[in-house]
N, C-alpha and C positions, 0 to 999 in steps of 0.2 A: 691826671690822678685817677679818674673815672678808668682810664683803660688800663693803669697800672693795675688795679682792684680786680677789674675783668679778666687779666694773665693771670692773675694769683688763683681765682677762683676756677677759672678754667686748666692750670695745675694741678690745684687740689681736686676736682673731678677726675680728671686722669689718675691722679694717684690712687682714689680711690678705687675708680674702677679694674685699677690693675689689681690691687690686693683684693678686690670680691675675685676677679678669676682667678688668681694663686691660691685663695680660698676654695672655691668648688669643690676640688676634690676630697681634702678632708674634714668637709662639712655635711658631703653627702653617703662619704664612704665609715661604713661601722667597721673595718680592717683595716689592720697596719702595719706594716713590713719593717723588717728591723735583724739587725746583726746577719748581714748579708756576708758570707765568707768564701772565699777560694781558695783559703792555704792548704788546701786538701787537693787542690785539682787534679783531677776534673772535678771532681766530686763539689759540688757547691753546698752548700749548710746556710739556711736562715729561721728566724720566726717568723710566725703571722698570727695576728694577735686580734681578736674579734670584738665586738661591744657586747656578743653576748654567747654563754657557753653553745658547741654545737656536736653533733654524735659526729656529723659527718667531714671527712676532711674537705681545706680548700685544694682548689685547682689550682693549678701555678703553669706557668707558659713563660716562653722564654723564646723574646721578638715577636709573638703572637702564634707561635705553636706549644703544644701541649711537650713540655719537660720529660726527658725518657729517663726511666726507672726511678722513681719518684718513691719516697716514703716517707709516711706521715705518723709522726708520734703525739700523740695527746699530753701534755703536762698533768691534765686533771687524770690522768688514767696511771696505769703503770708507768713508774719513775723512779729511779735512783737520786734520793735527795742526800745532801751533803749540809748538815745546820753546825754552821760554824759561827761560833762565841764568843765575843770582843772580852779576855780576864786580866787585862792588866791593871794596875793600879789605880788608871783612872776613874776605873769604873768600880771603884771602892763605894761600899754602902746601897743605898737605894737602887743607883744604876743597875748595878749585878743583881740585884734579888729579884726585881720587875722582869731583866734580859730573860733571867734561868723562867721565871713563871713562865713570861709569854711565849717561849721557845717552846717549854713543855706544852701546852696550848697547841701549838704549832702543831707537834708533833701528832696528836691525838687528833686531830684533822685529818691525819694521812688515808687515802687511799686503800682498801684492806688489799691492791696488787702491789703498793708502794713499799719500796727496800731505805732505810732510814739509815744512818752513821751522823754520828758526832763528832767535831774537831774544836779545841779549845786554842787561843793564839793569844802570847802576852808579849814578852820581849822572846819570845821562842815559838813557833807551833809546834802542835802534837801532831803525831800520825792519827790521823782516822781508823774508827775501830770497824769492827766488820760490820758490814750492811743485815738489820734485822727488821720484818714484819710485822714484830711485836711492838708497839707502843710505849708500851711498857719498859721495856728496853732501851730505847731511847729517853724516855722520860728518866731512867735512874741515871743514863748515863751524862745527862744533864743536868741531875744533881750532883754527882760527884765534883765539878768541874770547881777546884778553887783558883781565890784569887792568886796571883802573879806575885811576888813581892819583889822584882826587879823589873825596873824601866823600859818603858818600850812596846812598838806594839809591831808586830810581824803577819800582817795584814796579808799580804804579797805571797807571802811562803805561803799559809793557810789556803790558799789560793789555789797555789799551783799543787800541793799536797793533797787535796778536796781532787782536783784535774785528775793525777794518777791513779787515786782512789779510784775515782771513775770509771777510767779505762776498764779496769780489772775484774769490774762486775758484770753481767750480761745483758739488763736491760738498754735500750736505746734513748728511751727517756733521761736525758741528764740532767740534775740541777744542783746549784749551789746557792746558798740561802747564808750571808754573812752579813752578822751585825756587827758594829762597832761605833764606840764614841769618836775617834780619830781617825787623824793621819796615819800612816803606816809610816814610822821610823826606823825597825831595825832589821827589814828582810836583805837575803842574801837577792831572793827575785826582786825585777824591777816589775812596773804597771806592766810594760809592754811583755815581759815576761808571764804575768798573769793572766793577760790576755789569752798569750798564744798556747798557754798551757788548756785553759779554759776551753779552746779552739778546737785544739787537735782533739780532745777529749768529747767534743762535742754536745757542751753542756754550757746551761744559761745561767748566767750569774744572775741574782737574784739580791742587789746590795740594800741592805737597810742601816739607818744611821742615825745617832741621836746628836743633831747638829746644835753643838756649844757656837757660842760668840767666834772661833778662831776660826773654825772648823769652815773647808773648803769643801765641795762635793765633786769640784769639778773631776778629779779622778776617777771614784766611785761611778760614777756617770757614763763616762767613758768606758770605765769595763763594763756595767753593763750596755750599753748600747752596741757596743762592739761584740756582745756574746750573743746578741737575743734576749736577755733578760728586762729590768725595769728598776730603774732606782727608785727608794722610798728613806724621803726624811721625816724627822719626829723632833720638835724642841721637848720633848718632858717623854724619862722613862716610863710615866704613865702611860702614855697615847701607842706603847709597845702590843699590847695586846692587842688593838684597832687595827695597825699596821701588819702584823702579821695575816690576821686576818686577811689584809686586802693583797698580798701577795697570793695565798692563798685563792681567795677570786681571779688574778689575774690568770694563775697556773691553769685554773679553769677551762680560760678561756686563749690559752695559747698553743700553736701546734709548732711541733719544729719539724720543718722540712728539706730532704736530703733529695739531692738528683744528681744524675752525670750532664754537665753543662758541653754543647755540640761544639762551643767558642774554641777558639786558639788564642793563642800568644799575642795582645796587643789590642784585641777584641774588645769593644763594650758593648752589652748587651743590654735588654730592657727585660725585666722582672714581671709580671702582673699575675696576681694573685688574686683571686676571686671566692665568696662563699655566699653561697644561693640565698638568696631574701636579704642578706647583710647590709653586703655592699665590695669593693674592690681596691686596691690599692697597688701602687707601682712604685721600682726601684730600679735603680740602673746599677750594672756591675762591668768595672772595668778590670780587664785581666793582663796582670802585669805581661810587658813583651818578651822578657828574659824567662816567663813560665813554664815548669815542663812538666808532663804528669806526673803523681807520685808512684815512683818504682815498688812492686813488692817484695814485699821481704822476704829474703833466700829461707828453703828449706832449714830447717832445724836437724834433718838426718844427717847431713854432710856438714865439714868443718867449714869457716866461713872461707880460706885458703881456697876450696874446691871452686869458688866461683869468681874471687877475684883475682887471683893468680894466675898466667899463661899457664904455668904448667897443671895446676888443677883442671881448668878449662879444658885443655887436650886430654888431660885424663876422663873427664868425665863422657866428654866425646867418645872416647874410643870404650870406655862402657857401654856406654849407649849405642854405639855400632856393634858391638858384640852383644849386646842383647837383644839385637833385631835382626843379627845375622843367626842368633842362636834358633829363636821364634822363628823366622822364615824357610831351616832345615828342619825344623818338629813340623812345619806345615806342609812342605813337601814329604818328608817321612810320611807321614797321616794319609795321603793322598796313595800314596804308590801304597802304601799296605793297605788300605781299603781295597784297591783296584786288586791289589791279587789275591783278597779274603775272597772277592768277587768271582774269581777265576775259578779258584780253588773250589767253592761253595758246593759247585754241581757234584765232582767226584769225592766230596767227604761225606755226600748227600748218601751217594749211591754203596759206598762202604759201608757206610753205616746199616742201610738197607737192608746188605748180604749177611 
């Protein structure tokens, strides 16, 4: 019996000893890596998320050298925000009045570099309006936002709709900030769709929720962890102002960082991202093997025919051969008429003279 006790105890030592080393690291490290992407490849896209705001970016390495052509955008600094509005029905009364305040709150936090739009989502979304500076702007266009009076809440669209928005404006800071009491029932996009919208656009979802009795997050979760961003729940439309807020601090203290990754097709790599005095953190990225880089996209002066067509292709060839055979007789021309202004030069010298 005695040495049965003795194996139990001497398991549970090990056990614990193993969970303090799986511990170390993020007990000593104030950074944390998060929404690591390749659907861009090469180009990789993740967060790194700090315990406390910092001017300067982190380092980032990849296998244990320094990542080539690296960019680092601050959340707390210049940003294209996207505050999208859970108006469906369910959020008849108290819900909706607390959402519109604490958003507006929200808003007037921003950044004076930060570009602001609003999208409303009920059993339909809206398009997002244009990105504005002003405060003020977004706060009325926050009031305007009524409630839904049909079923449904289209979560997903809002999503991917916020995504294109995105694209379209110039800074590289991206975010999106969506509240809602629910599930998402009636998008045409699915999660994984939201995701990838999110993705390409290279912006962080930002989910906030006011979780009822029914209400799952594990979705919500999932886009944001997969974006870079950070989930936040709330039992009581009250606690909506607190929560904003701590988004808000998070944005702070998050950078999103872009690099050309050296890997190929099949590759996993290790991640470690570092910020001086902080602390460090690590991710591993595996790169699908069927991966290829993404292609750019054909000129806009020529019809798309010109480049994927046999016979565009030969045409454009022999453009191009005739405009380098045309340049390479203006070059020889240039030459031999130099050389004989040269000749000349002495006896238009001397006429001239007489």
């Amino acid at each position: 019996m005695n040495w049965r006790r003795k194996r139990i105890r001497l398991r549970l030592g090990a056990l614990a000893g193993a969970a303090a080393i799986v511990a170390v690291p993020t007990a000593n490290a104030g950074v944390k890596v998060s929404g690591v992407d390749a659907s861009s490849f090469p180009r990789v896209r993740l967060s790194v998320v700090t315990s406390k705001p910092s001017a300067a970016p982190p380092s980032l390495k990849e296998n244990g050298r320094p990542v080539a052509s690296l960019e680092a955008h601050n959340l707390g600094e210049a940003k294209a925000v996207v505050i999208a509005v859970d108006r469906s029905k369910s959020m008849a009364g108290g819900p909706f009045a607390h959402a519109i305040a604490a958003a507006r709150s929200f808003a007037s936090w921003k950044s004076p570099r930060d570009r602001v739009t609003v999208v409303g989502f009920g059993s339909s979304s809206e398009r997002p309006g244009r990105f504005t500076a002003a405060a003020g702007e977004a706060a009325a266009a926050l009031g305007a936002l009524k409630l839904d009076r049909k079923q449904g809440t289209a979560l997903y669209d809002s999503v991917v709709g916020a995504a294109a928005a995105l694209e379209r404006q110039g800074l590289q800071g991206r975010v999106i900030v969506v509240l809602t009491d629910g599930a998402d029932t009636t998008s045409t996009a699915k999660l994984e769709g939201a995701v990838g919208a999110a993705r390409r656009a290279g912006a962080a979802v930002f989910p906030l929720a006011i979780e009822g009795p029914q209400f799952s997050p594990a979705p919500l979760k999932r886009l944001a962890s997969e974006t870079g961003g950070a989930y936040h729940g709330t039992r009581s439309p009250r606690e909506l102002m607190q929560t904003y807020m701590q988004i808000a601090a998070d944005l702070r203290r998050t950078w999103r960082l872009e690099y050309l990754t050296s890997a190929r097709g099949g590759d996993t790599v290790r991640l470690d991202a570092a910020m001086r005095k902080v602390g460090t953190a690590s991710a591993q990225l595996s790169i699908p093997g069927d991966v290829a880089p993404a292609r750019p996209a054909p000129s806009k002066l020529l019809p798309k025919t010109a480049y994927e067509s046999f016979l565009g292709t030969q045409l454009v060839g022999a453009v191009v051969g005739l405009l380098v055979l045309l340049a390479g007789t203006f070059l020889v021309s240039s030459v031999r008429g130099s050389r004989l202004r040269r000749r000349l030069a002495p006896h238009i010298a001397d006429t001239a003279a007489s």
